[in-house]
C-alpha positions as YAML, in Angstrom:
chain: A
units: angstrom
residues:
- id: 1
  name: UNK
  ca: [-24.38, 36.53, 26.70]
- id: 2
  name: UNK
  ca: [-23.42, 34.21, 23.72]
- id: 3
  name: UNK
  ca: [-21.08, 35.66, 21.59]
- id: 4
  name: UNK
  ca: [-22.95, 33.88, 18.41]
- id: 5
  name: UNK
  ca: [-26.42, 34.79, 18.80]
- id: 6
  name: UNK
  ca: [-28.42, 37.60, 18.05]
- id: 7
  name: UNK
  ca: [-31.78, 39.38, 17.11]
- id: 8
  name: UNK
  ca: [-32.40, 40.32, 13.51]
- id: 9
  name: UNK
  ca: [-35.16, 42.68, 13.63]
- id: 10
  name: UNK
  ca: [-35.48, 43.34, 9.92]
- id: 11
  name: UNK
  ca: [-38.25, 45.57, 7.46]
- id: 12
  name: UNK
  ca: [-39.69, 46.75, 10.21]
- id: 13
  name: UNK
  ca: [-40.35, 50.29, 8.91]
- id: 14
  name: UNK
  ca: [-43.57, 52.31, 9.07]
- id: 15
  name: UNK
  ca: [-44.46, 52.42, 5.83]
- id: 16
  name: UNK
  ca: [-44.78, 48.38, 6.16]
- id: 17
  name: UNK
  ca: [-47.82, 49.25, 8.36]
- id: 18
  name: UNK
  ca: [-49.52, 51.71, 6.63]
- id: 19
  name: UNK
  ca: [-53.31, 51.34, 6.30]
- id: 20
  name: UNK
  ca: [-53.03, 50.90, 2.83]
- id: 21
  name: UNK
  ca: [-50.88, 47.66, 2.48]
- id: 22
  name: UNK
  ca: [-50.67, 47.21, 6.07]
- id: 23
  name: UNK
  ca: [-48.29, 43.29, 6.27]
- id: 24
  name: UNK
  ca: [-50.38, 40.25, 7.24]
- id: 25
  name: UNK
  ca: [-51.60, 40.38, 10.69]
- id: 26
  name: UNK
  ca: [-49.47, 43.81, 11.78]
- id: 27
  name: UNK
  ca: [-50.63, 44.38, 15.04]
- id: 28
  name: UNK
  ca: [-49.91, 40.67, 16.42]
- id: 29
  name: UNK
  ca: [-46.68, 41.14, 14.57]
- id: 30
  name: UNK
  ca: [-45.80, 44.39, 16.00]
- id: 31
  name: UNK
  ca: [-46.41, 42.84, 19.80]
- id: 32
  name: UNK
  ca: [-44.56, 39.45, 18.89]
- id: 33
  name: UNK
  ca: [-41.60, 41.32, 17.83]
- id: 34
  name: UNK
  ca: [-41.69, 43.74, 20.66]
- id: 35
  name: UNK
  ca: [-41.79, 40.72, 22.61]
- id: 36
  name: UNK
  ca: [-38.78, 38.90, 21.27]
- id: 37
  name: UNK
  ca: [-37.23, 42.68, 21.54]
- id: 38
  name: UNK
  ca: [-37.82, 42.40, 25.06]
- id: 39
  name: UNK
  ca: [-36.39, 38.69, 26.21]
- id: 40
  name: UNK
  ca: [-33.24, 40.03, 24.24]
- id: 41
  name: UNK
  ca: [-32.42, 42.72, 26.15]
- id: 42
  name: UNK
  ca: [-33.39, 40.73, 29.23]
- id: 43
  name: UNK
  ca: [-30.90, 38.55, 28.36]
- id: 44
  name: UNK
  ca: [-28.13, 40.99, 26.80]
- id: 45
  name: UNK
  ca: [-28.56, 39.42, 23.90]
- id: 46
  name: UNK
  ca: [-27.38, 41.85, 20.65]
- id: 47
  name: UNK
  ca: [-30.10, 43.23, 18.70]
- id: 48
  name: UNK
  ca: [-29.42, 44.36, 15.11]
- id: 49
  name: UNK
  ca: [-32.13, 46.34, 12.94]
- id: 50
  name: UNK
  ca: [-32.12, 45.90, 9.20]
- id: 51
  name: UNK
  ca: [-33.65, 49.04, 7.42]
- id: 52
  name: UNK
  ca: [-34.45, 49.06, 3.76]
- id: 53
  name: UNK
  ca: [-34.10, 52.53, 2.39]
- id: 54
  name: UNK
  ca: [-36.15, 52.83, -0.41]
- id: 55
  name: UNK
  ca: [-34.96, 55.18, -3.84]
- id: 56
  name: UNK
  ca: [-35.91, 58.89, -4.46]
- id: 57
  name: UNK
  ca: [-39.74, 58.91, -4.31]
- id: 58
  name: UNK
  ca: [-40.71, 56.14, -2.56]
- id: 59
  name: UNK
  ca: [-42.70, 55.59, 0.47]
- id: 60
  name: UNK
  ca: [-39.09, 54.32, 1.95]
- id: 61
  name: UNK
  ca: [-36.94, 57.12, 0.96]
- id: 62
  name: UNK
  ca: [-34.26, 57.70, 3.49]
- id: 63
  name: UNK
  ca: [-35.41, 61.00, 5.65]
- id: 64
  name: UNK
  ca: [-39.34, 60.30, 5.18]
- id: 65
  name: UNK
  ca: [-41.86, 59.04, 7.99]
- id: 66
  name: UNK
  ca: [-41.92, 56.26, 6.23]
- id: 67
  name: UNK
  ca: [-38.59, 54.98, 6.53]
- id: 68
  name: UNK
  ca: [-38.41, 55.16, 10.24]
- id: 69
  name: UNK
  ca: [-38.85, 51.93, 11.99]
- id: 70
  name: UNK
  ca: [-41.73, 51.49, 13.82]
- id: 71
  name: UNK
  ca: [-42.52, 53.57, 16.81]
- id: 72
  name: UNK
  ca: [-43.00, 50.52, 19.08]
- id: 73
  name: UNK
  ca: [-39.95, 48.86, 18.47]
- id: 74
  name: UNK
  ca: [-37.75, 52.04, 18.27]
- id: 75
  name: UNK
  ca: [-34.13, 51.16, 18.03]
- id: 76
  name: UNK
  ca: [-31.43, 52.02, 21.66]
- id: 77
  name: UNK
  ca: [-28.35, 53.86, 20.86]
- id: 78
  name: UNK
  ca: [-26.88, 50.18, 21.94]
- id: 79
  name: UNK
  ca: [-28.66, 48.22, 19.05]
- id: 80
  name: UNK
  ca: [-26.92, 48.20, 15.66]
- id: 81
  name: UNK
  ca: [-28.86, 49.45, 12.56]
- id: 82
  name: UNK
  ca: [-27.66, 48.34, 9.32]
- id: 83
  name: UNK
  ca: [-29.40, 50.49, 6.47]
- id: 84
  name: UNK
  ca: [-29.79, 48.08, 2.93]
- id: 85
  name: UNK
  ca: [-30.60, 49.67, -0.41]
- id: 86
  name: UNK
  ca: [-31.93, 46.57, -2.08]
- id: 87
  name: UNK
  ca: [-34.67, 44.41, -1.47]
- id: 88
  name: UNK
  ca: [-32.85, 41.13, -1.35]
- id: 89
  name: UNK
  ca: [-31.01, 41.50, 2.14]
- id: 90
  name: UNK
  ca: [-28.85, 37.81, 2.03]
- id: 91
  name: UNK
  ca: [-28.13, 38.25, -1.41]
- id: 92
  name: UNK
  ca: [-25.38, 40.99, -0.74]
- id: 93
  name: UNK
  ca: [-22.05, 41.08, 1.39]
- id: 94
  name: UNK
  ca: [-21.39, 44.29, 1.59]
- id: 95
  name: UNK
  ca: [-23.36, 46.33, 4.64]
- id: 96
  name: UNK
  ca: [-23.54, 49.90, 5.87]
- id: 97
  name: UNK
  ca: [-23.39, 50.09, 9.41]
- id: 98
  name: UNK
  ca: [-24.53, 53.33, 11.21]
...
């Protein structure tokens, strides 16, 4: 495994696939990531999952359905989950890790 390279699996909540405002092409999204999922843990590669938590009320509240990250690329106890509270991920420095 190299110590400088991981997979950033990040947004990847429910509510981004709701029938609604489902994201561009979400089904061939949901099986490429899956996929890349996959060849990481084949090769031990790390695999961290960026969740945006949403405020009070929204669809993205912490604690609601649709916060959850998507049933087909359910987090492992092994992969890291970092929880954000604002939209703009690389624009902070300062990360929750749980």
């Amino acid at each position: 495994m190299n110590k400088e390279t991981a997979l950033l699996v990040i947004d990847m909540q429910v509510c981004n696939f709701d029938d609604s405002e489902p994201v561009y092409k979400n089904n061939k999204l949901l099986e490429r990531i899956s996929g890349l999922i996959s060849q990481a843990r084949t090769a031990r590669v790390p695999i961290i999952y960026i969740q945006h938590c949403g405020p009070k009320g929204a669809i993205d509240q912490p604690g609601t359905p649709g916060c959850e990250i998507h049933p087909t690329i359910t987090p492992l106890k092994s992969d890291i989950l970092i929880q954000k509270h604002i939209r703009m991920l690389f624009m902070i420095q300062t990360y929750r890790i749980n």
